[in-house]
C-alpha positions as CSV (number, residue, x, y, z in Angstrom):
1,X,60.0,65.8,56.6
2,X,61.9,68.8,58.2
3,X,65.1,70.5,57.7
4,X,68.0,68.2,57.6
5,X,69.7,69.8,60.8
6,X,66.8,69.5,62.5
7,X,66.3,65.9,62.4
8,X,70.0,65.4,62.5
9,X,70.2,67.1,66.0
10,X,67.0,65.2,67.4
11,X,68.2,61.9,66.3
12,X,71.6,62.9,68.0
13,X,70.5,63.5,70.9
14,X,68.0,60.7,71.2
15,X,70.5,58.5,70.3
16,X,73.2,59.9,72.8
17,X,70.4,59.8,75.5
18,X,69.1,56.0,74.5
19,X,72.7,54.4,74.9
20,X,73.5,56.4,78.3
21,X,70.3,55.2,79.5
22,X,71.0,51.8,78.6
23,X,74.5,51.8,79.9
24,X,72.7,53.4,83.3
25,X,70.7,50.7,83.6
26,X,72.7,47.9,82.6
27,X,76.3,48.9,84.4
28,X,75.4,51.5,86.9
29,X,73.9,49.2,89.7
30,X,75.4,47.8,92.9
31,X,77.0,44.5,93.2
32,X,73.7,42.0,92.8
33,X,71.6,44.5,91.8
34,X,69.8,46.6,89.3
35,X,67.5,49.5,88.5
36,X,64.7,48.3,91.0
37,X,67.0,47.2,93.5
38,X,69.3,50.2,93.5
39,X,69.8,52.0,97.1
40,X,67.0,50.0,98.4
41,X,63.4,50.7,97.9
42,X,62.0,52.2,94.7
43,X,65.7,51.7,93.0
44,X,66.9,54.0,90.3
45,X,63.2,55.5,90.4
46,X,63.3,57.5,93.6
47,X,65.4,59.8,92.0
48,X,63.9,63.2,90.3
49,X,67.7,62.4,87.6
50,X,66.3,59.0,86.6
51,X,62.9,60.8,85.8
52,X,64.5,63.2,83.9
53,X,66.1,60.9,82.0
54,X,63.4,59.1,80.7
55,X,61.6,62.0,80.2
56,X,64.3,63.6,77.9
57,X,64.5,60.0,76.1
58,X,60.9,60.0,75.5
59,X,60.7,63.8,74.3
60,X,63.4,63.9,71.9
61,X,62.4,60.8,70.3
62,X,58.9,62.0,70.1
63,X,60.7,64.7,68.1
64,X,62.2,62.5,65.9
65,X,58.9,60.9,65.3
66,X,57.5,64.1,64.4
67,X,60.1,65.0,62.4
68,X,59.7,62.3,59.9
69,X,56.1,61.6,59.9
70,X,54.8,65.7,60.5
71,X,56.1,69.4,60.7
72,X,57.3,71.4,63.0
73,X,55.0,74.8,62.0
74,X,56.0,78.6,63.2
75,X,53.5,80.5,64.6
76,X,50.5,81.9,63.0
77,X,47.6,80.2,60.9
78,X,49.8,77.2,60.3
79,X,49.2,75.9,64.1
80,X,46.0,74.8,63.2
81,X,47.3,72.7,60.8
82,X,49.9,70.7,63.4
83,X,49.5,67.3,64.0
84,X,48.2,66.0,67.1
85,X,51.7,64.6,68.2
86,X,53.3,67.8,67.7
87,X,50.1,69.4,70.0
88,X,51.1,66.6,72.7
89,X,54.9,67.7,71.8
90,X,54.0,71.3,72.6
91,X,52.2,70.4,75.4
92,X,54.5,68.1,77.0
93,X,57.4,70.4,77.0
94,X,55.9,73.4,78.1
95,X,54.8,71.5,81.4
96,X,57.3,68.7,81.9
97,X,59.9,68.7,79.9
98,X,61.6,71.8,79.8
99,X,61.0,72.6,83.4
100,X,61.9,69.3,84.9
101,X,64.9,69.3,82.7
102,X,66.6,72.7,83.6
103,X,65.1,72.6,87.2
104,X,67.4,68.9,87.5
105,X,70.4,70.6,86.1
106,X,70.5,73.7,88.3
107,X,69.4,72.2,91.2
108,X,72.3,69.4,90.6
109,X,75.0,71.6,90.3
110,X,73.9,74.4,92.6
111,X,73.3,71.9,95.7
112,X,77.1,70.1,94.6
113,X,79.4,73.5,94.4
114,X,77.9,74.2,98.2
115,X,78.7,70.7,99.8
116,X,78.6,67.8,96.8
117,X,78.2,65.4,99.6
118,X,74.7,66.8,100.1
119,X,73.6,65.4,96.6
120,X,76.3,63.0,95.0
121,X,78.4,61.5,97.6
122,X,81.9,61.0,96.5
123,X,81.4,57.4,96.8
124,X,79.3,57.9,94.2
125,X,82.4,58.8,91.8
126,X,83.0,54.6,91.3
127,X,79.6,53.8,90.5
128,X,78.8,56.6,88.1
129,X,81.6,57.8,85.3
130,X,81.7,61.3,85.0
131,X,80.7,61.8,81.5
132,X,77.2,59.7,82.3
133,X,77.1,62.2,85.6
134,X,77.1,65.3,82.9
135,X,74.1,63.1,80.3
136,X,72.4,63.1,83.8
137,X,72.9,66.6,85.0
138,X,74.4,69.3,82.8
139,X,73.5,68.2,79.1
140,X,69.4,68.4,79.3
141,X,70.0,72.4,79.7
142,X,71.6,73.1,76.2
143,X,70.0,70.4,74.4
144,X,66.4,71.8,75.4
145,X,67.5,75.4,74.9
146,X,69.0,74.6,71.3
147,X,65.9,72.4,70.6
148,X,63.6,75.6,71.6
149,X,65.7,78.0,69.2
150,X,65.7,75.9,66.7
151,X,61.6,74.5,66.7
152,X,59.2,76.5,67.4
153,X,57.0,75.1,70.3
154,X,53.0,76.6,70.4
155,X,52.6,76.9,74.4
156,X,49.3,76.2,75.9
157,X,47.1,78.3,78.1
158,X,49.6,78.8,81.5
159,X,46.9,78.2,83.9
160,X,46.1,74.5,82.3
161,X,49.9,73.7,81.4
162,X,51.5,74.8,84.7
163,X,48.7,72.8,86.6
164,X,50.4,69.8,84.7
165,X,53.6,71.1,86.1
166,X,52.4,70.9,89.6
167,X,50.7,67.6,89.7
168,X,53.7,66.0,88.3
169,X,56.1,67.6,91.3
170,X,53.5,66.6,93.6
171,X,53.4,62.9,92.8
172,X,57.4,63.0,92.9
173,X,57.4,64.7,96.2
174,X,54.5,62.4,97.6
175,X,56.6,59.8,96.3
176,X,60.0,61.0,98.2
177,X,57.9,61.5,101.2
178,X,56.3,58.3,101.2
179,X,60.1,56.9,100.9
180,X,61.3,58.8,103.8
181,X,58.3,58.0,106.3
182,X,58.3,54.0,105.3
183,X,61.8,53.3,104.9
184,X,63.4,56.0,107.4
185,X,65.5,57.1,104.5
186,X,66.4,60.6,103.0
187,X,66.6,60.3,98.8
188,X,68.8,63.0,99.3
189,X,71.1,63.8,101.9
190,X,70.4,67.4,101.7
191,X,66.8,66.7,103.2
192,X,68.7,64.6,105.7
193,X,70.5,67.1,107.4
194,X,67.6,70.0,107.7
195,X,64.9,69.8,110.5
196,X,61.2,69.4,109.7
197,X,60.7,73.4,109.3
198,X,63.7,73.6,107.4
199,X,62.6,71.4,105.2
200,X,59.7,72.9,104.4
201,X,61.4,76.3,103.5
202,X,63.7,74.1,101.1
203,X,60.4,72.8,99.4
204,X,58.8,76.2,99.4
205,X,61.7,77.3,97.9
206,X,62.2,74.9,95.3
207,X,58.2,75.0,94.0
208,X,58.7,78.7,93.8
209,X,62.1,77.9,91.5
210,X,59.9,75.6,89.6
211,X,56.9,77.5,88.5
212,X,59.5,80.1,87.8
213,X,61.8,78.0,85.7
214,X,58.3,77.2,83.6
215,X,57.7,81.7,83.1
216,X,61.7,81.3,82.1
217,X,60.6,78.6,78.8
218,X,57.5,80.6,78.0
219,X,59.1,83.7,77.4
220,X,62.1,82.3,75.7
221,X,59.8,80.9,73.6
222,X,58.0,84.4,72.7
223,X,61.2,85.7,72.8
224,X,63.2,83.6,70.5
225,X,60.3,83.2,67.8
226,X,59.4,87.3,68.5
227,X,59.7,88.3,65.0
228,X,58.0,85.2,63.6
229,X,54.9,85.8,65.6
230,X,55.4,89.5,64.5
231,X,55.5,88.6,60.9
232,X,52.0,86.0,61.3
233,X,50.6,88.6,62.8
234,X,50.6,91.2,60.4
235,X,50.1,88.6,57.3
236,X,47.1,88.0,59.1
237,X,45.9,91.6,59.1
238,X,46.5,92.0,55.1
């Protein structure tokens, strides 16, 4: 079992995400509706926040998981001794979870403080409560930076984990853009509003964000955990 904090702030947060999830899915719907219903086709699932959500949900319990049943080792020799949930762990956040988390937050907020209309209509303000709006979009930054500083996460080769990256964008944007062409609706009004080059310069721009948001977790990580690696490093050498 690990440290005591450690498991402590997993369980936290998987907790604090499990219930907002379940009030999400249980209140946060339109009159006669619910998640697969909501704002038409593909429901609560069109949107990149909903994906993040679950994902978050499913990583941090995985921690707790891991937590109870494995280790968490520091870097060096003791890798090869990691359970295979803590490689899929590893693994998972290096590709998906870190970057689809801090890419949702930033995104979020940056699109709102220009025109909030453009990503969360005020209307929106009567469905959502504000402190489910901040599980949503502002939380998932801190709780994946603490989680980093406090575990120490083995990242795979970059080619083979930022290929994971991209597929999973891809099939969300193939998804948005299957939305858009069969249902003559925008998931966001942002997209709305540009013309069909525009566009394209908005998604240029945001894959560039995104691959550079994955560099941003990968050396944090060798940053953070700097004199760890130093340390195994030189034990290794005696």
């Amino acid at each position: 079992m690990e440290h005591p904090l450690t498991v402590l702030y997993h369980v936290t947060i998987t907790l604090t995400y499990a219930a907002s999830l379940l009030y999400n899915i249980l209140y946060v719907n339109e009159e006669g509706g619910n998640t697969l219903t909501y704002r038409g086709y593909g429901g609560k699932f069109k949107f990149l926040t909903f994906w993040n959500f679950c994902l978050q949900t499913f990583y941090f319990g995985l921690c707790v998981v891991n937590d109870l049943t494995g280790t968490n080792p520091g870097p060096g020799p003791a890798q090869r001794k990691k359970s295979s949930l803590k490689a899929f762990i590893d693994k998972f956040l290096a590709s998906i979870g870190f970057p689809m988390g801090v890419f949702v937050v930033t995104t979020f907020w940056a699109i709102f403080y220009v025109d909030r209309e453009l990503v969360f209509p005020r209307k929106l303000d009567g469905i959502i409560p504000p402190w489910l709006n901040h599980i949503m979009h502002t939380v998932p930054l801190p709780f994946l930076l603490l989680d980093k500083y406090m575990v120490y996460h083995e990242y795979p080769p970059r080619g083979k984990a930022m290929l994971t990256t991209i597929v999973f964008a891809s099939v969300y944007q193939a998804w948005i853009l299957w939305i858009a062409y069969y249902t003559n609706f925008w998931v966001y009004p942002v997209l709305e509003v540009l013309n069909n080059a525009q566009r394209c310069v908005f998604f240029l721009t945001l894959w560039a964000f995104l691959i550079s948001i994955y560099l941003l977790g990968e050396g944090l990580s060798g940053f953070w955990w700097r004199y760890e690696k130093a340390k195994a490093v030189t034990s290794k050498k005696r």
